[in-house]
GUBA-181995 format. One record per residue: residue number from 1; y, x, z of N, C-alpha, C in turn. Coordinates in steps of 0.02 Angstrom, whole numbers, plus 50000, padded with zeros to 5 digits. Atoms other than C-alpha are relative to their C-alpha. Layout:
% GUBA-181995
PT num  n.py  n.px  n.pz ca.py ca.px ca.pz  c.py  c.px  c.pz
PT NUM     Y     X     Z     Y     X     Z     Y     X     Z
...
//
This chain:
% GUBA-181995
PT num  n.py  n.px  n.pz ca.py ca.px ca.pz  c.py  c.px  c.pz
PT   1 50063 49963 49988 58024 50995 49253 49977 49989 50072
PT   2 50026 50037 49942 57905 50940 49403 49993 50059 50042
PT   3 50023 49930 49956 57888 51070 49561 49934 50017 50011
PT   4 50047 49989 49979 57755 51161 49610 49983 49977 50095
PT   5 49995 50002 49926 57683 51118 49803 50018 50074 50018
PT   6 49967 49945 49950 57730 51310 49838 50058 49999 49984
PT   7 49924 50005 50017 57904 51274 49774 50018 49951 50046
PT   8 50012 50083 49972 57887 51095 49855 50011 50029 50093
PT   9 49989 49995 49917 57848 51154 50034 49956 49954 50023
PT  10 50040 50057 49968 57733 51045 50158 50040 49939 50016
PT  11 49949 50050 49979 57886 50974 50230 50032 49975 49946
PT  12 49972 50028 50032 57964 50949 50082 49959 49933 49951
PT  13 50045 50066 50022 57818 50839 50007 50003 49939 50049
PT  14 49992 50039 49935 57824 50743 50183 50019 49938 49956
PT  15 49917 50070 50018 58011 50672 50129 49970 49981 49958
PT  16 50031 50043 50054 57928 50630 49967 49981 49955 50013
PT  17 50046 50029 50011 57791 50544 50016 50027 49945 50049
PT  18 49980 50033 49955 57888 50463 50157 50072 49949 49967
PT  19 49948 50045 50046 58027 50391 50037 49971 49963 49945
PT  20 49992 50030 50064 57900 50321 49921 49946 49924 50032
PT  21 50030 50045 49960 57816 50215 50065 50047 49953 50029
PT  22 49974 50064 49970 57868 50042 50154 49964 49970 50022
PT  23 50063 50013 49945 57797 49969 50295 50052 49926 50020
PT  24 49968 50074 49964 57824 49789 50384 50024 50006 50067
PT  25 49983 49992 49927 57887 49745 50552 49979 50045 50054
PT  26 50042 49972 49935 57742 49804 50649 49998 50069 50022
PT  27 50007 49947 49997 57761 49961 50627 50075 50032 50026
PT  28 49919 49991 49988 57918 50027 50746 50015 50073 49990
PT  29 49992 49929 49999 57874 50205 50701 49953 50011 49955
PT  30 50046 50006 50066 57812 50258 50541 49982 50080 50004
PT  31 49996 49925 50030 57801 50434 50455 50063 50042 50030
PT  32 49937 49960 49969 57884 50576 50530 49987 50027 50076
PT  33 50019 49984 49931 57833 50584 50726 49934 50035 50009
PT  34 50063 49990 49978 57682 50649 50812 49939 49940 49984
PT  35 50070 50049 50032 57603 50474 50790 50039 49934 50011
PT  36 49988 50055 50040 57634 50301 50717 49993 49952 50068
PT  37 49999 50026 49959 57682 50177 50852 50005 49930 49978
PT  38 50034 50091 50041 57606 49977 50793 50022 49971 50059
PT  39 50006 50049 49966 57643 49825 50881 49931 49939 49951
PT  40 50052 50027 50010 57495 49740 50905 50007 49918 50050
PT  41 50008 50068 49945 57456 49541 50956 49969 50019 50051
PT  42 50035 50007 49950 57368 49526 51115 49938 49980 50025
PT  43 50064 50038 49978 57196 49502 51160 49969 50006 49890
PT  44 50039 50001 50036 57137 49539 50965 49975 50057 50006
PT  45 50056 49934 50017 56996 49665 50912 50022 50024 49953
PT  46 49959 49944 50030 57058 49817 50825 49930 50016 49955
PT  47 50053 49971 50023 56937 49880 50680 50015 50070 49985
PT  48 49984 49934 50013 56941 50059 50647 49953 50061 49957
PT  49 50058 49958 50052 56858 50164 50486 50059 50051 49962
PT  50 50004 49939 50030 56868 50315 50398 49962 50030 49924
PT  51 50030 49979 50055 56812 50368 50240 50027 50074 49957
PT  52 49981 49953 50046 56836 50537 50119 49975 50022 49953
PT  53 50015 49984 50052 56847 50596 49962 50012 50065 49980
PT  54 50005 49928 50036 56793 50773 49897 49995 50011 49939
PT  55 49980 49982 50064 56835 50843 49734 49920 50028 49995
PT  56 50047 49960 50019 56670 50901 49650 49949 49968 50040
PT  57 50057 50032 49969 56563 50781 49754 50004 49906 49989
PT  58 49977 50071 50014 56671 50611 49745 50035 49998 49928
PT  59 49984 50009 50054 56730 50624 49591 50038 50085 49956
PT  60 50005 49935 50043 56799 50770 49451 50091 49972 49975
PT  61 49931 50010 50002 57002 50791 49429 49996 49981 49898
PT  62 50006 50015 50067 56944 50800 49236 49971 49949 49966
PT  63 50010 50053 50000 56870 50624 49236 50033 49950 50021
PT  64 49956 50050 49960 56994 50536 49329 50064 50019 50027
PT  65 49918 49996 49997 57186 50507 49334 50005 50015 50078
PT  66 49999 50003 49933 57261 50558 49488 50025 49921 50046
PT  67 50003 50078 49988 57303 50367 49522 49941 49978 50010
PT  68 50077 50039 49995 57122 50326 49480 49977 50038 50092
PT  69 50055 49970 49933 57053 50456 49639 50053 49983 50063
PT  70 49969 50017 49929 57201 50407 49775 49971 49892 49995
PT  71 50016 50054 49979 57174 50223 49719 49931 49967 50041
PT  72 50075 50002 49950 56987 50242 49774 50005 50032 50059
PT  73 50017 49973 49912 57027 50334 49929 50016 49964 50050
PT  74 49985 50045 49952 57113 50186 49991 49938 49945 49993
PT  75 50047 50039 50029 56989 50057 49902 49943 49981 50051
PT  76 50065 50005 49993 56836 50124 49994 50000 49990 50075
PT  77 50007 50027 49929 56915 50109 50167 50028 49924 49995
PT  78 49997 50050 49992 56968 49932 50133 49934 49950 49978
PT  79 50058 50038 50040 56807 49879 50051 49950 49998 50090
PT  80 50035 49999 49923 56742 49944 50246 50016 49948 50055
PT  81 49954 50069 49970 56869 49819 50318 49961 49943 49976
PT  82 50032 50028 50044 56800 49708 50203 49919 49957 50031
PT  83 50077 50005 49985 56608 49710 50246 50001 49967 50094
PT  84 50008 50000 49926 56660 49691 50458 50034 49898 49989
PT  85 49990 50068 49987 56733 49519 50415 50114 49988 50009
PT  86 49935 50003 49979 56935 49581 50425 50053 50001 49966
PT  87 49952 49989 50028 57070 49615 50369 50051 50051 50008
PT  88 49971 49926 49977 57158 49781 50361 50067 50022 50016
PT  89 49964 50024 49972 57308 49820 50426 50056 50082 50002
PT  90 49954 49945 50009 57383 50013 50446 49957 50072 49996
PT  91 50066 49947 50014 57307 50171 50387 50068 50076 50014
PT  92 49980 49967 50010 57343 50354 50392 49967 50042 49940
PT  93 50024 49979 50061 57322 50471 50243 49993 50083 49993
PT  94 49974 49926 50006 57272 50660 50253 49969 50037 49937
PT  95 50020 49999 50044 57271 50750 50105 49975 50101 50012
PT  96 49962 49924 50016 57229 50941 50066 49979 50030 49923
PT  97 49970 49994 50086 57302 51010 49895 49968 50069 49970
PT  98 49962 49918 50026 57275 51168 49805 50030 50001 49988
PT  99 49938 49965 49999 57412 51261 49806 50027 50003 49895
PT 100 49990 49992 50085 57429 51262 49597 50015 49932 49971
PT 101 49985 50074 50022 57429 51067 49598 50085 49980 49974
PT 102 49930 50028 50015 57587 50990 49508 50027 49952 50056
PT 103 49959 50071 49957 57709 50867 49638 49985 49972 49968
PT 104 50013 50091 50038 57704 50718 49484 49925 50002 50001
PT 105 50067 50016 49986 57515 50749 49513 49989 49945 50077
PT 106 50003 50019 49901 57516 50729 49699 50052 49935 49996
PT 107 49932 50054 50016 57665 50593 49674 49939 49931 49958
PT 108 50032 50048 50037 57528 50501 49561 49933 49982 50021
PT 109 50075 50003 49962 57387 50522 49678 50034 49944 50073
PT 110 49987 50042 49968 57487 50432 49815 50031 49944 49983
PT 111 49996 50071 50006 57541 50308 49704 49936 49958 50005
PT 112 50100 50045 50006 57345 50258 49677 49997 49974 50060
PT 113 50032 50018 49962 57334 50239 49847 50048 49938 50058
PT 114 49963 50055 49978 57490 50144 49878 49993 49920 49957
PT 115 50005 50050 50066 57453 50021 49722 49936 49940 50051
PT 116 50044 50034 49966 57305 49966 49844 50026 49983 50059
PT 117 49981 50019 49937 57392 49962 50000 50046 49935 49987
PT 118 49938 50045 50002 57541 49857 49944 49942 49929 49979
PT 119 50047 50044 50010 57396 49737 49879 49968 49981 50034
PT 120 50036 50045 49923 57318 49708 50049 50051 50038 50055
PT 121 49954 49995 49953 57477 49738 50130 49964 50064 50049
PT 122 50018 49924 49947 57407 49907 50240 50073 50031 49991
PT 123 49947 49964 49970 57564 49992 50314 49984 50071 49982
PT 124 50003 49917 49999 57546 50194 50277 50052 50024 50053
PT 125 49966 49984 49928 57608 50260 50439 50007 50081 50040
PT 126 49994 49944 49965 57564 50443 50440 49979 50031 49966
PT 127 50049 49946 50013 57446 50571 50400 50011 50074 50014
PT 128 50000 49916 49987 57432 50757 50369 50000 50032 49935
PT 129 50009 49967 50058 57439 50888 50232 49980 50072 50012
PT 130 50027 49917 49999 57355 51056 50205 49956 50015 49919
PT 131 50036 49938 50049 57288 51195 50096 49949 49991 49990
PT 132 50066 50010 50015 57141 51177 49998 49972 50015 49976
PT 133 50021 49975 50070 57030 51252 49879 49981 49938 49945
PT 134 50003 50064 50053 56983 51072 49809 50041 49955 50049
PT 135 49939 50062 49984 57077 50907 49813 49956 49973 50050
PT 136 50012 50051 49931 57021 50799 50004 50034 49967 50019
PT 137 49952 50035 49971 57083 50661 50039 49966 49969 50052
PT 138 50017 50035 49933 57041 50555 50221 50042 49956 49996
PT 139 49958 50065 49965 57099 50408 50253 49962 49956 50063
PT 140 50023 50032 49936 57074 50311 50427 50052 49937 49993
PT 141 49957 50068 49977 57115 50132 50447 49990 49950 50021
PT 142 50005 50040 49941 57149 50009 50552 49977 49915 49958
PT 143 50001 50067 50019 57105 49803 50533 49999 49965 50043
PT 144 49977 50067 49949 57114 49648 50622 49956 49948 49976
PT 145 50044 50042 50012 56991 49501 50638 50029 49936 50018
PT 146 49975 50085 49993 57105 49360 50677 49972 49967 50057
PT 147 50004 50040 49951 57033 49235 50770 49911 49973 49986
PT 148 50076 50011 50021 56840 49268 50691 49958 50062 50041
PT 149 50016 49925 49960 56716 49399 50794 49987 50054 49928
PT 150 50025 49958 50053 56690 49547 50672 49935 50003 49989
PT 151 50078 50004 50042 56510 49546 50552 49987 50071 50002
PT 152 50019 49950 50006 56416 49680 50599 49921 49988 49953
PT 153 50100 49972 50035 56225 49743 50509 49976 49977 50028
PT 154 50047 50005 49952 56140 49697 50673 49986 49941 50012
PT 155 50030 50088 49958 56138 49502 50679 49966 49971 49943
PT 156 50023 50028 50028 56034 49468 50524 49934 49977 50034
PT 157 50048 50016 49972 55873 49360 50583 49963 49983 49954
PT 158 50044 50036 50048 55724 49301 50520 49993 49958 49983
PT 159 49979 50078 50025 55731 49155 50394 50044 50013 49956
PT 160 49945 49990 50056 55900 49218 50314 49978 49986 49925
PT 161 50002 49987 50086 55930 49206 50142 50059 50056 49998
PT 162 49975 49923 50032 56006 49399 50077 50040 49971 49944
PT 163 49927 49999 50081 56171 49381 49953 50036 50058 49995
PT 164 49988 49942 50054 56241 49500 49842 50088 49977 50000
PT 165 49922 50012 50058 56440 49471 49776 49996 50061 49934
PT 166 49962 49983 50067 56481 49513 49599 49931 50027 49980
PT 167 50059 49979 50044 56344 49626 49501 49991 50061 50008
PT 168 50002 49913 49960 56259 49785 49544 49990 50038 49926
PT 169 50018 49938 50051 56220 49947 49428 50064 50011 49953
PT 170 49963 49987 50051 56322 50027 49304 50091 50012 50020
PT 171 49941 49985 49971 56469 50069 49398 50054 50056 49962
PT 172 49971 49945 50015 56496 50252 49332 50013 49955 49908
PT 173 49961 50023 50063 56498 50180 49146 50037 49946 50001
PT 174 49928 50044 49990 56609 50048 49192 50066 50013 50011
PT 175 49942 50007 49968 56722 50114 49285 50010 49977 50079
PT 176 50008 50041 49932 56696 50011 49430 50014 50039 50049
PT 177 50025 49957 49942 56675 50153 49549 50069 50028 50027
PT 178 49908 49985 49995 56866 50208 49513 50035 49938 50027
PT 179 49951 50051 50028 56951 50036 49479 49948 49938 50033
PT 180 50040 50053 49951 56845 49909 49590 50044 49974 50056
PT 181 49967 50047 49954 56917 49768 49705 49969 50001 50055
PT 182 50028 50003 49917 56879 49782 49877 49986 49924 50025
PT 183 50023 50067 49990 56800 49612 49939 50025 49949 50058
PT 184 49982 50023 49964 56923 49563 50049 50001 49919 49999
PT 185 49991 50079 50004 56961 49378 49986 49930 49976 49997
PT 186 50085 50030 49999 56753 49350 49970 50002 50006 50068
PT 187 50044 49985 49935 56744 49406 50139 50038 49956 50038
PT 188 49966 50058 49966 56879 49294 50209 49965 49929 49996
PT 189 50038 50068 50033 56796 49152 50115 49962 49972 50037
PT 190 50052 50014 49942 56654 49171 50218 49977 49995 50046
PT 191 50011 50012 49943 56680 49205 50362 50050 49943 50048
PT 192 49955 50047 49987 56821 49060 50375 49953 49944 49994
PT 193 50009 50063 50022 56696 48937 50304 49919 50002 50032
PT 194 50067 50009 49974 56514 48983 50347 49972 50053 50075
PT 195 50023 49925 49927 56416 49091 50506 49966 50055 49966
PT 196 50017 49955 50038 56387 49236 50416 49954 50036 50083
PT 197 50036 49976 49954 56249 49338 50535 49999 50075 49991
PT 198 49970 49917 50025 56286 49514 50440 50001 49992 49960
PT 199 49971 49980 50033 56360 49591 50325 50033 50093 49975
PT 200 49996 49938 50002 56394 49766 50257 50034 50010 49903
PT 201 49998 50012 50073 56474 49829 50091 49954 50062 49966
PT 202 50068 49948 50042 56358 49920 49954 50032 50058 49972
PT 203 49977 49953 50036 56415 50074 49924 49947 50048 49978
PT 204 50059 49944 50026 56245 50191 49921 49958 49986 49964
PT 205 50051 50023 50062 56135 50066 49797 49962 49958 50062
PT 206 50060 50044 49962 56035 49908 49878 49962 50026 50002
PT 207 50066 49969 49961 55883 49996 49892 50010 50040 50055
PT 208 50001 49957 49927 55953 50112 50027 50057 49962 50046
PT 209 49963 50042 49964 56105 49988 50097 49942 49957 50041
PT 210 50046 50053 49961 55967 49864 50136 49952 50040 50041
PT 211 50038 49986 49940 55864 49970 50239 50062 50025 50061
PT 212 49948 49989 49927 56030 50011 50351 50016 49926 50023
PT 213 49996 50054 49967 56048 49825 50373 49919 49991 50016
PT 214 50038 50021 49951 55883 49795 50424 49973 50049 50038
PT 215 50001 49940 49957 55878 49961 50521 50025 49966 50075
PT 216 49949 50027 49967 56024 49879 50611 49986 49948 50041
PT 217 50042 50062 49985 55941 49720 50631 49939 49964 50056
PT 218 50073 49976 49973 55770 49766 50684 49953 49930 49943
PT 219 50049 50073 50044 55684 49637 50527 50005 50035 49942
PT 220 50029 49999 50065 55616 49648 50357 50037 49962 49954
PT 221 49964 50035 50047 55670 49611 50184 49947 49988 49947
PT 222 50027 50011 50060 55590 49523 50029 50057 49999 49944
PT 223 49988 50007 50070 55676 49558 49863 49981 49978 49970
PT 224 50020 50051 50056 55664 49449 49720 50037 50046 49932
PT 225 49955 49998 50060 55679 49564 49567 50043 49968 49966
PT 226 49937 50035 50056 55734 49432 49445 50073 49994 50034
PT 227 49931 50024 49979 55883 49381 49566 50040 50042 50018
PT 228 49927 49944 49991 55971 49542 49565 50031 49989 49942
PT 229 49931 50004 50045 56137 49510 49482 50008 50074 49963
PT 230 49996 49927 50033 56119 49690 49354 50065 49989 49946
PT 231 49935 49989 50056 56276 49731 49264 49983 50007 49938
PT 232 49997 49994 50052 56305 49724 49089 49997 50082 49976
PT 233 49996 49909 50027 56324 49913 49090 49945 50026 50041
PT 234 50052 49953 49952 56178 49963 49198 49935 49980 49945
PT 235 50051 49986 50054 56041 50041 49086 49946 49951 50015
PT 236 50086 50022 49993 55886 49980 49182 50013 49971 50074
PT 237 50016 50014 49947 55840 49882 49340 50013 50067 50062
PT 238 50004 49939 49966 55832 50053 49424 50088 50027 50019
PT 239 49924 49973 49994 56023 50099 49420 50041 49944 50052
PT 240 49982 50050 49945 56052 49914 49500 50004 49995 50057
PT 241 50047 49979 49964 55936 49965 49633 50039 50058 50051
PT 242 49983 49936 49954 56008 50154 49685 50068 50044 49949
PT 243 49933 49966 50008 56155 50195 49578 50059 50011 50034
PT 244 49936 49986 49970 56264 50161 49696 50082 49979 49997
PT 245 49897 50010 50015 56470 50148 49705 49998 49926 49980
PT 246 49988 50055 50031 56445 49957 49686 50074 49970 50028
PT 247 49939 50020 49927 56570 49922 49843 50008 49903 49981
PT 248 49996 50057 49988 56517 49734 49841 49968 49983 50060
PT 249 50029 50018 49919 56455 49639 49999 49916 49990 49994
PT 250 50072 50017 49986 56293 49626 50058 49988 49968 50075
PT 251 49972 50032 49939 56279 49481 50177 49921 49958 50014
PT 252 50056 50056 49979 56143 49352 50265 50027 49945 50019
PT 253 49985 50062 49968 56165 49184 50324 49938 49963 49986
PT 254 50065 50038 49999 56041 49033 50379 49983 49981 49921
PT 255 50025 50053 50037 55957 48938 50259 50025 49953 49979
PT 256 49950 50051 49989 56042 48797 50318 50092 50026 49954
PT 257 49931 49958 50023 56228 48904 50275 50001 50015 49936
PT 258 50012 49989 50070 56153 48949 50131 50014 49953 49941
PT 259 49975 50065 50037 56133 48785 50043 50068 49988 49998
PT 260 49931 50024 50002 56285 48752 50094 50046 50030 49955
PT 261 49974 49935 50013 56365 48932 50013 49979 49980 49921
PT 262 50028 50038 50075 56269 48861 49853 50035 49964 49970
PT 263 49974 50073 50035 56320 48700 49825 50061 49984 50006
PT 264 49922 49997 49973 56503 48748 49885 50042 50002 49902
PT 265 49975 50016 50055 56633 48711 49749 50036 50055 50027
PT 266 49978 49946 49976 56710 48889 49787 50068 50012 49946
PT 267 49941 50008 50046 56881 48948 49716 49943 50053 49952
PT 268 50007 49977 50069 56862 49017 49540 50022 50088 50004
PT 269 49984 49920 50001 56934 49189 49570 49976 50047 50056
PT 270 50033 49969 49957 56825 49232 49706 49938 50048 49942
PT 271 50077 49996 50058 56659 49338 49623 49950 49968 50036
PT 272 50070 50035 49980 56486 49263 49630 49983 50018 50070
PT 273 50032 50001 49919 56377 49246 49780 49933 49981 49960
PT 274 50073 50018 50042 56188 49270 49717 49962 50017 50048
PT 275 50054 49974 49955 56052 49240 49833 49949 50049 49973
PT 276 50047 49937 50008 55916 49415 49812 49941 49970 50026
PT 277 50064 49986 49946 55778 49377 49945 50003 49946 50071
PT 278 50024 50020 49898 55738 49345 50141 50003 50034 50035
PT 279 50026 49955 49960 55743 49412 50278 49947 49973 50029
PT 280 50042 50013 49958 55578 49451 50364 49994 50035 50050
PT 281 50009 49943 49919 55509 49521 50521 49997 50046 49997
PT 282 50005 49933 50038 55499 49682 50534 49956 50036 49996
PT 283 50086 49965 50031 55321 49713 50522 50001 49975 49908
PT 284 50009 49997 50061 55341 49667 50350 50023 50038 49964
PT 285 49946 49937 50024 55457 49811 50309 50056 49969 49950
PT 286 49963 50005 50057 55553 49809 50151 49983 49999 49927
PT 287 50015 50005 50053 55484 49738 49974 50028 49984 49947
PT 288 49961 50029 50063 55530 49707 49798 49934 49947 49974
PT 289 50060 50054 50014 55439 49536 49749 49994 50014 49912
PT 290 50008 50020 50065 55398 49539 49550 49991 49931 49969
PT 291 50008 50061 50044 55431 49389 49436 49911 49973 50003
PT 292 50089 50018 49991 55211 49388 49433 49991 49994 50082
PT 293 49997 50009 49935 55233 49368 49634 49976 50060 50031
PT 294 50046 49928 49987 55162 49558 49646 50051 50022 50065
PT 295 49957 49965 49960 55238 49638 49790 49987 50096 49996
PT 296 49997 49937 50000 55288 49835 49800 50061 50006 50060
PT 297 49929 49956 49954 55398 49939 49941 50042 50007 49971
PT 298 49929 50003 50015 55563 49928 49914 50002 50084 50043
PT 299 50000 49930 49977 55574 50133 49934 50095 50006 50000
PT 300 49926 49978 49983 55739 50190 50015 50027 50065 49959
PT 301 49976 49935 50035 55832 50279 49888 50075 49968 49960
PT 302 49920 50011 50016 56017 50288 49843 50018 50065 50025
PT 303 49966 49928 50003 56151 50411 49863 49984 50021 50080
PT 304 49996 49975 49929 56140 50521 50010 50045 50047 50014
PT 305 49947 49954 50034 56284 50639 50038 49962 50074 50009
PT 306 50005 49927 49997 56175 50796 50111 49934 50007 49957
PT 307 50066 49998 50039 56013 50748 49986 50023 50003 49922
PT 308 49979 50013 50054 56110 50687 49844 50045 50063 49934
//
């Protein structure tokens, strides 16, 4: 029979959670201290993100395994790694429980989030635990850019050609939103092989991602309805658009890069790369072109967390 966390103890979940983790070299001080002591190379750039998940806002304990909601709590900070051009590297994990929660719950919520770590190697090195009225989890983590500068939002120019990875809309009836691959190996791809100028991943729905990259930027975008990649499960154009939770990349490169990114014989287990649009100046704002060449505002709308 499984304990309760008030049977359990804070400390006694700790040891748990600290015997069901394994970390590599770098790490000469893991779980257990005041704070997690990394050896780091010399002279690289450190990336550093954050993301969290609220019960009753990010998802519903009665829709999703507790595996499914820790594996997305790691997911959505490596998908952030992801979008900068890196590669991720050691995270911490704070959770807080209600007090009524089962241990093999909590035990199955940090497997989710180890199932992703051990899969892009991330170290778990720390965190925190507390009292909650709903389930929160935080995670903060670290990455590493090698020997590439990190892809921020702000260097798309005018001329680009706008790409997509994999297929937008339809996330929630998929699944996707739980059980989605973070775009690390696309993002290596590209920024090993072409000059990517930005990059960002889609988590709030292209219609409102793309106005934070060209926010970022200071330039304009043309959309090309037809060439949005829409999921098999997304009802209508519209869900493609601002549903949201896609967590694929959204990137620019020249023209020139482009072709190239095209006509590239790319590995097979990467996902697609579908050019959308252009970037333009930014007196032109942000449009959706129509198949009849009609143009309309591309209106900023996707999730928002204090509108939504």
């Amino acid at each position: 029979m499984s304990k309760s966390l008030h049977t359990l103890g804070e400390f006694g979940l700790i040891d748990e959670i600290k015997k069901m983790t394994r970390t590599d070299a770098s790490v000469l001080l893991g779980i257990g201290d005041d704070a997690a002591v990394l050896a780091f190379a010399a002279g690289g750039k450190i990336l550093f993100t954050t993301d969290m998940l609220i019960e009753g806002r990010h998802f519903c304990r009665s829709q999703a395994s507790g595996f499914e909601i820790g594996r997305k709590a790691m997911a959505v900070n490596v998908s952030d790694i992801a979008a900068m051009g890196g590669m991720p590297t050691h995270a911490v994990v704070s959770v807080g429980l209600p007090k009524d929660l089962n241990v093999k719950y909590v035990k199955r919520l940090y497997a989710g989030i180890q199932d992703v770590a051990r899969r892009f190697r991330v170290n778990i090195v720390g965190g925190d635990t507390n009292a909650s009225d709903k389930l929160v989890i935080a995670i903060a983590l670290l990455g590493t850019c090698g020997k590439h500068p990190p892809v921020t939002r702000s260097g798309a120019q005018a001329g680009d050609v706008i790409f997509v990875s994999g297929d937008l809309g339809g996330s929630y009836a998929s699944k996707k939103h739980l059980n989605f691959t973070p775009r690390i190996a696309e993002a290596q791809y590209l920024v090993k092989n072409y000059k990517i100028n930005s990059m960002m991943d889609l988590s709030d729905g292209l219609s409102s991602d793309i106005y934070r990259l060209t926010k970022a930027s200071h330039v304009g975008a043309a959309i090309l309805q037809e060439a949005i990649p829409v999921s098999a499960k997304a009802k209508h154009l519209d869900a493609a658009l601002s549903e949201g939770e896609d967590f694929e990349l959204l990137f620019t490169l020249s023209s020139k890069e482009a072709a190239r990114l095209t006509l590239a014989d790319k590995p097979k287990i990467l996902a697609t790369f579908c050019p959308i649009g252009k970037v333009m100046p930014q007196k032109y704002g942000v449009q959706l072109i129509k198949s009849d060449g009609q143009r309309k505002v591309l209106f900023e709308k996707g999730h928002d967390h204090f509108r939504g």
